[in-house]
Predicted model as a PDB file, atoms N, CA, C, CB and O in Angstrom, pLDDT in the B-factor column:
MODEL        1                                                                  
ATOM      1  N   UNK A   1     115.509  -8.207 181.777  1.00 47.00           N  
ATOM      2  CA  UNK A   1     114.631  -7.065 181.659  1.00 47.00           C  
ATOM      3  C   UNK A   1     114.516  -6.332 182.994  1.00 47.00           C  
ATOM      4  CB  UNK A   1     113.256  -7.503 181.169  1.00 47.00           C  
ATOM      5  O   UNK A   1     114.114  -5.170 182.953  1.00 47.00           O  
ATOM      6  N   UNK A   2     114.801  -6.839 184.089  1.00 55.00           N  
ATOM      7  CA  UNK A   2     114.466  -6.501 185.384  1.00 55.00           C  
ATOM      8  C   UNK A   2     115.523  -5.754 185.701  1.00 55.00           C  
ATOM      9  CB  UNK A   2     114.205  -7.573 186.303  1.00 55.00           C  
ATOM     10  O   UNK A   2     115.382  -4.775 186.433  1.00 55.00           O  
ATOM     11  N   UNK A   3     116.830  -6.139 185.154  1.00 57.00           N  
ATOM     12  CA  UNK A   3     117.641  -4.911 185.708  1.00 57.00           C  
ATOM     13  C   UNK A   3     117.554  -3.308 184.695  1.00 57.00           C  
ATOM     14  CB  UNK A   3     119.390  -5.530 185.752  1.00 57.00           C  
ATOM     15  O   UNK A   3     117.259  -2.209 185.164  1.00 57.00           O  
ATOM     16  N   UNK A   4     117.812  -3.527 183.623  1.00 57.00           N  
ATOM     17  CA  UNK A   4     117.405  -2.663 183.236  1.00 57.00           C  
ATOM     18  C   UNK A   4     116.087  -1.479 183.884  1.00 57.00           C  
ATOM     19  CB  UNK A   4     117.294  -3.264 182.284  1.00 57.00           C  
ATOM     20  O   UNK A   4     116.400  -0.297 184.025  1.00 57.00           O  
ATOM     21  N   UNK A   5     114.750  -1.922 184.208  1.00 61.00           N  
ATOM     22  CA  UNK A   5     114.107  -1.334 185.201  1.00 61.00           C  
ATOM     23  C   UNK A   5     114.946  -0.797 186.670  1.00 61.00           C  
ATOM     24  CB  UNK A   5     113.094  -2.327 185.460  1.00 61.00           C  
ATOM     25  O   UNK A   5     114.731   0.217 187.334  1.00 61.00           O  
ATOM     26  N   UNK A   6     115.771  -1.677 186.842  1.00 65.00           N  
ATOM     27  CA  UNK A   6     115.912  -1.440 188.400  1.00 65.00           C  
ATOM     28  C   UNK A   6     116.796  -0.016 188.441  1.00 65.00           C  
ATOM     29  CB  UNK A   6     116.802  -2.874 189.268  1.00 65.00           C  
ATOM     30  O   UNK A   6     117.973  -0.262 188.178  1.00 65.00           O  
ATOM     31  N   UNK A   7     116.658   0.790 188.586  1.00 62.00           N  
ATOM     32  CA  UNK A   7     117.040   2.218 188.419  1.00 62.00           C  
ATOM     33  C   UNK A   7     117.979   2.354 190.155  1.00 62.00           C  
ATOM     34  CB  UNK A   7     115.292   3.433 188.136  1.00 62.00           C  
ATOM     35  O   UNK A   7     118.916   3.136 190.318  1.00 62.00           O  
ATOM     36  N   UNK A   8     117.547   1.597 191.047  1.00 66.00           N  
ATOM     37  CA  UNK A   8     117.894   1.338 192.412  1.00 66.00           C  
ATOM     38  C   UNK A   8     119.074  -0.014 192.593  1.00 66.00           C  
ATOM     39  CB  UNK A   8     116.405   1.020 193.184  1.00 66.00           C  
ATOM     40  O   UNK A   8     119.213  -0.552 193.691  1.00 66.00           O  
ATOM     41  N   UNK A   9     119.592  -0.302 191.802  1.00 68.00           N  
ATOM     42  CA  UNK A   9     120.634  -1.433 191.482  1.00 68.00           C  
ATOM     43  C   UNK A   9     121.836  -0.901 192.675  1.00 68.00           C  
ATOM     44  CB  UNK A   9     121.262  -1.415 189.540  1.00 68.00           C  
ATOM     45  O   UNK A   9     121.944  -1.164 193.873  1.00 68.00           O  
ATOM     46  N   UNK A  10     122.482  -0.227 191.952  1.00 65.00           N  
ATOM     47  CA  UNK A  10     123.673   0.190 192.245  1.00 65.00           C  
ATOM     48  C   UNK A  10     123.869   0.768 193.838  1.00 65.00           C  
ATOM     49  CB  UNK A  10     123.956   1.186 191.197  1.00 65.00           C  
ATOM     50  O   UNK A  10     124.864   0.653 194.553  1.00 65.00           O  
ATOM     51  N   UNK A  11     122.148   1.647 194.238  1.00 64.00           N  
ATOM     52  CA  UNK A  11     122.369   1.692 195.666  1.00 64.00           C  
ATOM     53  C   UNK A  11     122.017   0.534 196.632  1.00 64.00           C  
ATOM     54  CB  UNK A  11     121.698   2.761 196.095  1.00 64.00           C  
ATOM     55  O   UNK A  11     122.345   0.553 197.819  1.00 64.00           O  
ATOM     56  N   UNK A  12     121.425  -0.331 196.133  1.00 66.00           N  
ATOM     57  CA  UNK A  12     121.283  -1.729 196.963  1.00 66.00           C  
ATOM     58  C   UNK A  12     121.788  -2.867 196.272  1.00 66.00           C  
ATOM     59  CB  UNK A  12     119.816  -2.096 197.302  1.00 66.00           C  
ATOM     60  O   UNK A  12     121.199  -3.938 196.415  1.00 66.00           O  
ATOM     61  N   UNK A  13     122.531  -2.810 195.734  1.00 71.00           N  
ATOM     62  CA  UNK A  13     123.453  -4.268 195.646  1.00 71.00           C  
ATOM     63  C   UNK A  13     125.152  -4.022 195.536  1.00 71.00           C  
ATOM     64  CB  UNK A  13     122.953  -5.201 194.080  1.00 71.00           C  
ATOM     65  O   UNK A  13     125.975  -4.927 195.674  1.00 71.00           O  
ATOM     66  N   UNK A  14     125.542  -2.315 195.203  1.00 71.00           N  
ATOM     67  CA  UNK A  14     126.668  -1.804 195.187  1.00 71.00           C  
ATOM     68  C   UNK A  14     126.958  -0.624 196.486  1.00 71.00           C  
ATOM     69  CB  UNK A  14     126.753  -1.296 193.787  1.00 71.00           C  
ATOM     70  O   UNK A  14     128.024  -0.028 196.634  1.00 71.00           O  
ATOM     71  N   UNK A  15     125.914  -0.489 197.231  1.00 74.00           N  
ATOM     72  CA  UNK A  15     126.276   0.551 197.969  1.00 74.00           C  
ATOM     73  C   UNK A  15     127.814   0.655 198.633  1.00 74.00           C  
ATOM     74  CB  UNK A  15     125.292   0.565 198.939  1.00 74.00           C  
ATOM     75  O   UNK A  15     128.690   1.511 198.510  1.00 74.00           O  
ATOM     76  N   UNK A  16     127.746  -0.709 199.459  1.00 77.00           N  
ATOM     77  CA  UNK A  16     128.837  -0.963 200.295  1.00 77.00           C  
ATOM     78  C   UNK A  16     130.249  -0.947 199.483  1.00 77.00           C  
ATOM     79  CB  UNK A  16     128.580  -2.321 200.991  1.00 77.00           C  
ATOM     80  O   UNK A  16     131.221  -0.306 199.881  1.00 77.00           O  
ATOM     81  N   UNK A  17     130.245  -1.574 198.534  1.00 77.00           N  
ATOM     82  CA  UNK A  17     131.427  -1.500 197.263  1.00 77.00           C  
ATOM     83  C   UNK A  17     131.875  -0.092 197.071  1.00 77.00           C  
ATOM     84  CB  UNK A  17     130.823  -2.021 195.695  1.00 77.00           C  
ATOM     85  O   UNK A  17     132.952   0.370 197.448  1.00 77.00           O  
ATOM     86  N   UNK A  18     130.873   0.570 196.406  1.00 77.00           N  
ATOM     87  CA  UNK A  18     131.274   1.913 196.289  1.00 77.00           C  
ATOM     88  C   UNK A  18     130.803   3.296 196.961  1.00 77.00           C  
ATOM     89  CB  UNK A  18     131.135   2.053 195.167  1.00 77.00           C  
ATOM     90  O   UNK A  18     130.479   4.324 196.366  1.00 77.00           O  
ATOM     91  N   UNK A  19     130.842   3.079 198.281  1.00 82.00           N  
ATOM     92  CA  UNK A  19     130.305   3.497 199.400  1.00 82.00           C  
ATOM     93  C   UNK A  19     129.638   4.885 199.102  1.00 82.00           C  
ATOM     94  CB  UNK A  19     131.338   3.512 200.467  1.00 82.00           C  
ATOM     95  O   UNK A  19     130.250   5.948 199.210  1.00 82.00           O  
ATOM     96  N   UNK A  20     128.156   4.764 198.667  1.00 81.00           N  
ATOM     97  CA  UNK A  20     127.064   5.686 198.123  1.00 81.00           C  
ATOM     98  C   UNK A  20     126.550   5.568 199.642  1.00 81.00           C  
ATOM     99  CB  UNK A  20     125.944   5.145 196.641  1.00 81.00           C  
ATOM    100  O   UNK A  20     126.458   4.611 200.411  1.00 81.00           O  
ATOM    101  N   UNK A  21     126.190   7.229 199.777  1.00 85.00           N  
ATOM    102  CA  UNK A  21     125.743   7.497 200.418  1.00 85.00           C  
ATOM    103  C   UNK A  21     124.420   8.215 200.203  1.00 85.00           C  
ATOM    104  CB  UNK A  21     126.506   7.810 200.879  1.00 85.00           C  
ATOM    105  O   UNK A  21     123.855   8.719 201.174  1.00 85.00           O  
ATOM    106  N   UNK A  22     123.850   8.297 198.878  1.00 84.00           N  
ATOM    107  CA  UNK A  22     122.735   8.893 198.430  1.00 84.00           C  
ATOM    108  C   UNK A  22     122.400   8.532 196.771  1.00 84.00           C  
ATOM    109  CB  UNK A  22     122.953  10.416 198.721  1.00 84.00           C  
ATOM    110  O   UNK A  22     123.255   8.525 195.886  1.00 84.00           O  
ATOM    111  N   UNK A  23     120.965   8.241 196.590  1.00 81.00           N  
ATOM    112  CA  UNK A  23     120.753   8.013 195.358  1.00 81.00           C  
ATOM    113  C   UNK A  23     119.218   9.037 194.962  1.00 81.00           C  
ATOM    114  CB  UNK A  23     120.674   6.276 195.203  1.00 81.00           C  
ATOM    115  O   UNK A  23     118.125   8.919 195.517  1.00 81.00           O  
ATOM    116  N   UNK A  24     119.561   9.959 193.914  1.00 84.00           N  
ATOM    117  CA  UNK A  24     117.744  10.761 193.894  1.00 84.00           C  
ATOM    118  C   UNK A  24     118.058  10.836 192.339  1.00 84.00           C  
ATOM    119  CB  UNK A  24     117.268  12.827 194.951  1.00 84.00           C  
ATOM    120  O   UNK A  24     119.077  11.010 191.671  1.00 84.00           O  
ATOM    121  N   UNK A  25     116.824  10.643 192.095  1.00 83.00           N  
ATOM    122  CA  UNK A  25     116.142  10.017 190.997  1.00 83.00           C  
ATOM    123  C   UNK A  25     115.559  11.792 190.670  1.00 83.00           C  
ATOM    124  CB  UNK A  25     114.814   8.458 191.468  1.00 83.00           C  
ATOM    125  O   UNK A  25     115.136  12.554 191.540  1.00 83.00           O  
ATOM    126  N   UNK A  26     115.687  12.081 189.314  1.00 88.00           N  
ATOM    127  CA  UNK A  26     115.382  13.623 189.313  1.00 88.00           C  
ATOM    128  C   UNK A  26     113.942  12.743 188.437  1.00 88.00           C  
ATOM    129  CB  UNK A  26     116.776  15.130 188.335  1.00 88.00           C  
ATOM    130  O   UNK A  26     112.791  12.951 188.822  1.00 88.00           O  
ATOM    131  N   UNK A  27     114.258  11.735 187.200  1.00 88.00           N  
ATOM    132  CA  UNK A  27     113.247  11.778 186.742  1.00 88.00           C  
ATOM    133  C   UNK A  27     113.351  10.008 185.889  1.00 88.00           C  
ATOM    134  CB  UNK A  27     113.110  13.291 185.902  1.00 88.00           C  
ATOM    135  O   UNK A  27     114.352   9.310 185.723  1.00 88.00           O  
ATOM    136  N   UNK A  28     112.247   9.800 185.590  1.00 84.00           N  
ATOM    137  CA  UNK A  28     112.457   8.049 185.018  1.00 84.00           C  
ATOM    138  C   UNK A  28     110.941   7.899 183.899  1.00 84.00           C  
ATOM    139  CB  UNK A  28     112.306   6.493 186.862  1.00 84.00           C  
ATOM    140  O   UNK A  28     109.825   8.055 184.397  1.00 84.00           O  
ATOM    141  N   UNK A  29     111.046   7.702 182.943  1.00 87.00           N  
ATOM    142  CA  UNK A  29     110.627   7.244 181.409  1.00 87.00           C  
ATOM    143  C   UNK A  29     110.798   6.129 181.082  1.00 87.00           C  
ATOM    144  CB  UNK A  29     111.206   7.819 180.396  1.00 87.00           C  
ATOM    145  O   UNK A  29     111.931   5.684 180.903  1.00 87.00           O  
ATOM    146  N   UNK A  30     109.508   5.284 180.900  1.00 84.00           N  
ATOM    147  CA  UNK A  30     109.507   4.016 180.168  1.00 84.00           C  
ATOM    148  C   UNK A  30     109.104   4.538 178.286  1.00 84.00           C  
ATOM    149  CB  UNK A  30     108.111   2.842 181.068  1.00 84.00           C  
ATOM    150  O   UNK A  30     108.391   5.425 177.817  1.00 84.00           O  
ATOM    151  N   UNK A  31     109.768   3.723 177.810  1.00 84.00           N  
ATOM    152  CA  UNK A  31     109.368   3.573 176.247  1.00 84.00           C  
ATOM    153  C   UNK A  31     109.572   1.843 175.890  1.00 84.00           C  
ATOM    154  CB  UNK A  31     110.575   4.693 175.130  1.00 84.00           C  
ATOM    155  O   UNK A  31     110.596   1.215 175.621  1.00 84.00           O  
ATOM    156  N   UNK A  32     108.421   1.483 175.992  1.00 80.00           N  
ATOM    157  CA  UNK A  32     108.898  -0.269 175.321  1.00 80.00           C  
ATOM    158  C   UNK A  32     109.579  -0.883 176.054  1.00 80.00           C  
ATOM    159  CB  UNK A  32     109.789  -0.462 174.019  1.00 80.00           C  
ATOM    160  O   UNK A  32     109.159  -1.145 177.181  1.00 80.00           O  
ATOM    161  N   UNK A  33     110.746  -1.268 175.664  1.00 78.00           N  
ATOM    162  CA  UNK A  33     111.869  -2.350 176.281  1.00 78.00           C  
ATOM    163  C   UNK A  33     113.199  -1.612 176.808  1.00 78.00           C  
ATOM    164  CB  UNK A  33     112.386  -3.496 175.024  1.00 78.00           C  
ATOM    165  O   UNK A  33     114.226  -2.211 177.128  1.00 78.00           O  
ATOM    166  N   UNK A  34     112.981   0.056 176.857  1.00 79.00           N  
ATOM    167  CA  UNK A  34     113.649   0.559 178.041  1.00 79.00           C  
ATOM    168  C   UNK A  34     113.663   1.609 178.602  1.00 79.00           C  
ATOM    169  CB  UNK A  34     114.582   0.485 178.006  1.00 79.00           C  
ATOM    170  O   UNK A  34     112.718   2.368 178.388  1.00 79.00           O  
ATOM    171  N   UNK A  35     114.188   1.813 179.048  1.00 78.00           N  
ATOM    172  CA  UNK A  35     114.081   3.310 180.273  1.00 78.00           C  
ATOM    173  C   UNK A  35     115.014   3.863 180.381  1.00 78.00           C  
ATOM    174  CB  UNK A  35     113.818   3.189 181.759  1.00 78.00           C  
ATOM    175  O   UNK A  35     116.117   3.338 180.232  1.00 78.00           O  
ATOM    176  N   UNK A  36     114.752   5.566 180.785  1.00 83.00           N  
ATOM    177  CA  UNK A  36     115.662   6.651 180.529  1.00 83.00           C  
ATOM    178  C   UNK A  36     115.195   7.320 182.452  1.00 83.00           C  
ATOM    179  CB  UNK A  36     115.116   7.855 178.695  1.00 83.00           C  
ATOM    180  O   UNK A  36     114.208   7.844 182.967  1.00 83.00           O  
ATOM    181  N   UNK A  37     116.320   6.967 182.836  1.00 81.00           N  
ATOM    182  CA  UNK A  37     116.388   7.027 184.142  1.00 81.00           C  
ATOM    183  C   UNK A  37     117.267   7.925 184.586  1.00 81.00           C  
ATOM    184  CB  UNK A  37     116.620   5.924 184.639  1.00 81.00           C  
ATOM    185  O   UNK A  37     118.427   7.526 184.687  1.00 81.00           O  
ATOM    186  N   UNK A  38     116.914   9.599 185.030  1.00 86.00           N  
ATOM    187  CA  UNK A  38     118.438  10.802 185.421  1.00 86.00           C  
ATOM    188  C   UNK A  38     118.215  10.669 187.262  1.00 86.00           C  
ATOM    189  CB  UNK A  38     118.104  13.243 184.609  1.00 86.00           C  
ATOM    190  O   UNK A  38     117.440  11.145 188.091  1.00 86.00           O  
ATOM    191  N   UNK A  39     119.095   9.972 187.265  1.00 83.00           N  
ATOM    192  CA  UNK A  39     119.928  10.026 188.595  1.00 83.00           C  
ATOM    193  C   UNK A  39     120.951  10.770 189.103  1.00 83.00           C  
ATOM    194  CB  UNK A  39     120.409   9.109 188.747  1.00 83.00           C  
ATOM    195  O   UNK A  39     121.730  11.153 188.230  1.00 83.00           O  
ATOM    196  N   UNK A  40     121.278  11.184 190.472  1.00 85.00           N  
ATOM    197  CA  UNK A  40     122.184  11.920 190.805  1.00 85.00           C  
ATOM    198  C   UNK A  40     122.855  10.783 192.159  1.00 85.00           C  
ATOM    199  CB  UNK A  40     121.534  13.539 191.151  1.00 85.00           C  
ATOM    200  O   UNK A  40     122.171  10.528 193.150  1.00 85.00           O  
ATOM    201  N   UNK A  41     123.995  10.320 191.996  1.00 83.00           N  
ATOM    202  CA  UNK A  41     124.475   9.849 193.100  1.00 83.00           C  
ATOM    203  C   UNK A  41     125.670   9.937 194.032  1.00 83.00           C  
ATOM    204  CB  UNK A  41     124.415   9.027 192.870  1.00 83.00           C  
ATOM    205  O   UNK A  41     126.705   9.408 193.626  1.00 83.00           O  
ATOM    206  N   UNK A  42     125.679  10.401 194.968  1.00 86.00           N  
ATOM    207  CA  UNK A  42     126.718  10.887 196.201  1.00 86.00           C  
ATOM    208  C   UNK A  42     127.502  10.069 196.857  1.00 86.00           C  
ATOM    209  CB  UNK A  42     126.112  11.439 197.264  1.00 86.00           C  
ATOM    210  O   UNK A  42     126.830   9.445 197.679  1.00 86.00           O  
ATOM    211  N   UNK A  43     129.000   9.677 196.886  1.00 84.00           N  
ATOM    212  CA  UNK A  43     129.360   8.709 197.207  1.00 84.00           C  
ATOM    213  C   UNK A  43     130.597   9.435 198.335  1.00 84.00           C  
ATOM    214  CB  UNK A  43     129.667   7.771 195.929  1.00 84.00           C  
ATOM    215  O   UNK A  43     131.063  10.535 198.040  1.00 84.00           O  
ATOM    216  N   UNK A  44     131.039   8.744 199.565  1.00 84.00           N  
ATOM    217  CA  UNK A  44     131.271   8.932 200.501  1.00 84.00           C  
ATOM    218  C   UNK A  44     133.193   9.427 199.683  1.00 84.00           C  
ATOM    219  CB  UNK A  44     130.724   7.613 201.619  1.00 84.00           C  
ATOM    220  O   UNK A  44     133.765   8.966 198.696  1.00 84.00           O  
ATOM    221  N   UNK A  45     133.720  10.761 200.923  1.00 88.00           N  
ATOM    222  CA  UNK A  45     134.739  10.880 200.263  1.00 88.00           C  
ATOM    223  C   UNK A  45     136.185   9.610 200.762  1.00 88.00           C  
ATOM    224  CB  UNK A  45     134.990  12.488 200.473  1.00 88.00           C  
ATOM    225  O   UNK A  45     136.699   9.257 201.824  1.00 88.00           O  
ATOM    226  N   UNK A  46     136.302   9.398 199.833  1.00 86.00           N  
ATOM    227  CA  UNK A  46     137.258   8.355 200.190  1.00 86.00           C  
ATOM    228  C   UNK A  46     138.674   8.578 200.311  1.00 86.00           C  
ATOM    229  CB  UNK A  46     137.154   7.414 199.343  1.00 86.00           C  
ATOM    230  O   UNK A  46     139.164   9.256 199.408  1.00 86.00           O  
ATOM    231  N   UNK A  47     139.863   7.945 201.700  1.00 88.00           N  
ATOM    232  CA  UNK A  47     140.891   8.282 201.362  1.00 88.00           C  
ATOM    233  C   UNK A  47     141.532   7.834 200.820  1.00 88.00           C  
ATOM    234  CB  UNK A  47     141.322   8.518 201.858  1.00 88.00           C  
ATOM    235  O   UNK A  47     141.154   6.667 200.716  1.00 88.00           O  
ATOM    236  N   UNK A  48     142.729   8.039 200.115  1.00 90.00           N  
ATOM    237  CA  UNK A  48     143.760   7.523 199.696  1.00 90.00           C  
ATOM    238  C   UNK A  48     144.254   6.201 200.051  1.00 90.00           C  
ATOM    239  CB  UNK A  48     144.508   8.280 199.911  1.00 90.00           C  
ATOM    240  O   UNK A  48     144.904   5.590 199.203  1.00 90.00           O  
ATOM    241  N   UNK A  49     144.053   5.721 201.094  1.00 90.00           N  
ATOM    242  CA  UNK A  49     144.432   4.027 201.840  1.00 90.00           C  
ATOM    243  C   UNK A  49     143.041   3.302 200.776  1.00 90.00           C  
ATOM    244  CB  UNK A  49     144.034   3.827 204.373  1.00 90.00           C  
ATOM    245  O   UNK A  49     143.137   2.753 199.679  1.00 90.00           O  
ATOM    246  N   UNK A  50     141.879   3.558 201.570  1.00 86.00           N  
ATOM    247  CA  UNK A  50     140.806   3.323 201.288  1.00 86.00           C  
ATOM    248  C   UNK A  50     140.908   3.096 199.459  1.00 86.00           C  
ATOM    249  CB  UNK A  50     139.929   4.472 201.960  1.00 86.00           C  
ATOM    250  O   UNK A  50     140.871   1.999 198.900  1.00 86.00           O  
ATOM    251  N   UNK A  51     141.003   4.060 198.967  1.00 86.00           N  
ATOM    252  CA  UNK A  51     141.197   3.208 197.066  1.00 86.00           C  
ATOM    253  C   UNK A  51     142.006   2.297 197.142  1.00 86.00           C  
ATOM    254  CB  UNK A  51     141.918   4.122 195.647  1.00 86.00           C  
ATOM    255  O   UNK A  51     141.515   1.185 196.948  1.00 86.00           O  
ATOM    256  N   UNK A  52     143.754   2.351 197.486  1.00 90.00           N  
ATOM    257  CA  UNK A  52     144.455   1.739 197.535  1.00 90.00           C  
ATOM    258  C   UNK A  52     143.673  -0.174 197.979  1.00 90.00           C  
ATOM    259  CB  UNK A  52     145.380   2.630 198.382  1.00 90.00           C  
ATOM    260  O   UNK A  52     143.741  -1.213 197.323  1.00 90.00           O  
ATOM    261  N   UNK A  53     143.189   0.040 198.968  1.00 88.00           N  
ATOM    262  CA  UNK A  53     142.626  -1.275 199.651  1.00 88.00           C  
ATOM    263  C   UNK A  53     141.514  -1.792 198.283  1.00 88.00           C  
ATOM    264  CB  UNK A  53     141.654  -0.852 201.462  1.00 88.00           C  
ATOM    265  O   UNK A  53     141.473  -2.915 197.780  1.00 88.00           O  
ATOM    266  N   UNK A  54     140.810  -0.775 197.968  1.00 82.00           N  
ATOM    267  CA  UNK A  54     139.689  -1.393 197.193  1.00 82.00           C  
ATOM    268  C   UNK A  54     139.272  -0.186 196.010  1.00 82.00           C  
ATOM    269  CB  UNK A  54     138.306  -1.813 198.330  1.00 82.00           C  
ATOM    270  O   UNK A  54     138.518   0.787 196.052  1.00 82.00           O  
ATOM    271  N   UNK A  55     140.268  -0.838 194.811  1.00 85.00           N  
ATOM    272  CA  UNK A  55     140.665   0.198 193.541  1.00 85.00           C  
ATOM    273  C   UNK A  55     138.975   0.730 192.728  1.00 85.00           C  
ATOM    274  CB  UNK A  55     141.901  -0.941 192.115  1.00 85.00           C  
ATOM    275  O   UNK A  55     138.835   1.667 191.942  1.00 85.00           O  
ATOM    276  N   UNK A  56     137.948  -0.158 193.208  1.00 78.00           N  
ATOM    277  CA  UNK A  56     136.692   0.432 192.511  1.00 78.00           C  
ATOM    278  C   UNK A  56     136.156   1.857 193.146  1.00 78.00           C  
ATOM    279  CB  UNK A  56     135.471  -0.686 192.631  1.00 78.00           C  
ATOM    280  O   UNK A  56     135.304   2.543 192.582  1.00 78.00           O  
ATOM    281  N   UNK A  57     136.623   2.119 194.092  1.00 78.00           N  
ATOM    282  CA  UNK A  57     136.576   3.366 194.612  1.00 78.00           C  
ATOM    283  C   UNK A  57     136.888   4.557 193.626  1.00 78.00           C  
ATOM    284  CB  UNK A  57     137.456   3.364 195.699  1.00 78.00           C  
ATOM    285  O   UNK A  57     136.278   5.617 193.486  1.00 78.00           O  
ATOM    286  N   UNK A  58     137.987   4.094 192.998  1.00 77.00           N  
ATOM    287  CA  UNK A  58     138.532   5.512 192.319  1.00 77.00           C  
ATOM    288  C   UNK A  58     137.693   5.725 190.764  1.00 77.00           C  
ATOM    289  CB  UNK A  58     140.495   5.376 192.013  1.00 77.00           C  
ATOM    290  O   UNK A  58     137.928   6.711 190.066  1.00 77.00           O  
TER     291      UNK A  58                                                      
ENDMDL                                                                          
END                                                                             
Protein backbone atom coordinates (compact mmCIF):
# COMPACT_ATOMS: atom_id res chain seq x y z
CA UNK A 1 0.00 0.00 0.00
CA UNK A 2 2.90 2.30 0.73
CA UNK A 3 4.22 2.37 -2.58
CA UNK A 4 1.42 3.01 -4.30
CA UNK A 5 1.17 6.35 -2.00
CA UNK A 6 4.73 7.06 -2.56
CA UNK A 7 4.27 9.42 -5.53
CA UNK A 8 8.27 10.31 -4.71
CA UNK A 9 9.53 6.59 -5.48
CA UNK A 10 11.15 6.95 -8.60
CA UNK A 11 13.00 10.30 -7.59
CA UNK A 12 14.52 8.73 -4.46
CA UNK A 13 15.12 5.24 -5.02
CA UNK A 14 15.57 5.59 -9.06
CA UNK A 15 17.08 8.91 -9.42
CA UNK A 16 20.64 7.80 -9.97
CA UNK A 17 19.46 4.85 -12.43
CA UNK A 18 17.63 7.07 -14.51
CA UNK A 19 19.36 10.20 -13.90
CA UNK A 20 16.17 12.62 -12.94
CA UNK A 21 16.99 15.67 -12.38
CA UNK A 22 13.53 17.04 -11.33
CA UNK A 23 10.26 15.70 -10.04
CA UNK A 24 6.87 18.36 -9.63
CA UNK A 25 3.89 17.06 -8.67
CA UNK A 26 1.13 19.34 -10.57
CA UNK A 27 -1.52 17.57 -8.48
CA UNK A 28 -2.32 14.19 -6.15
CA UNK A 29 -5.99 12.58 -5.15
CA UNK A 30 -6.68 9.96 -2.73
CA UNK A 31 -9.92 7.79 -3.34
CA UNK A 32 -9.87 4.57 -1.00
CA UNK A 33 -7.10 2.19 -1.89
CA UNK A 34 -5.58 4.55 -4.51
CA UNK A 35 -4.26 7.57 -5.87
CA UNK A 36 -4.21 9.61 -8.96
CA UNK A 37 -0.94 11.34 -8.85
CA UNK A 38 0.06 14.02 -12.30
CA UNK A 39 3.64 14.34 -12.23
CA UNK A 40 6.04 15.93 -14.53
CA UNK A 41 9.60 14.48 -14.56
CA UNK A 42 12.97 15.85 -16.13
CA UNK A 43 15.65 13.56 -16.70
CA UNK A 44 19.25 14.52 -17.50
CA UNK A 45 20.14 14.47 -21.38
CA UNK A 46 21.95 11.44 -21.92
CA UNK A 47 24.66 10.45 -24.42
CA UNK A 48 24.81 7.87 -26.63
CA UNK A 49 27.88 5.92 -24.62
CA UNK A 50 25.91 6.62 -21.52
CA UNK A 51 22.58 4.33 -22.81
CA UNK A 52 24.90 2.07 -24.39
CA UNK A 53 26.64 1.52 -20.71
CA UNK A 54 23.23 1.47 -18.96
CA UNK A 55 20.19 0.53 -21.54
CA UNK A 56 17.40 1.86 -18.83
CA UNK A 57 18.31 5.19 -19.90
CA UNK A 58 16.71 4.93 -23.23
Amino acid sequence: MLVNYDYNHQNGTHKDLFEITSCDVKSYQTNGYYAKVEQYITRAENTFGEILKNPALG
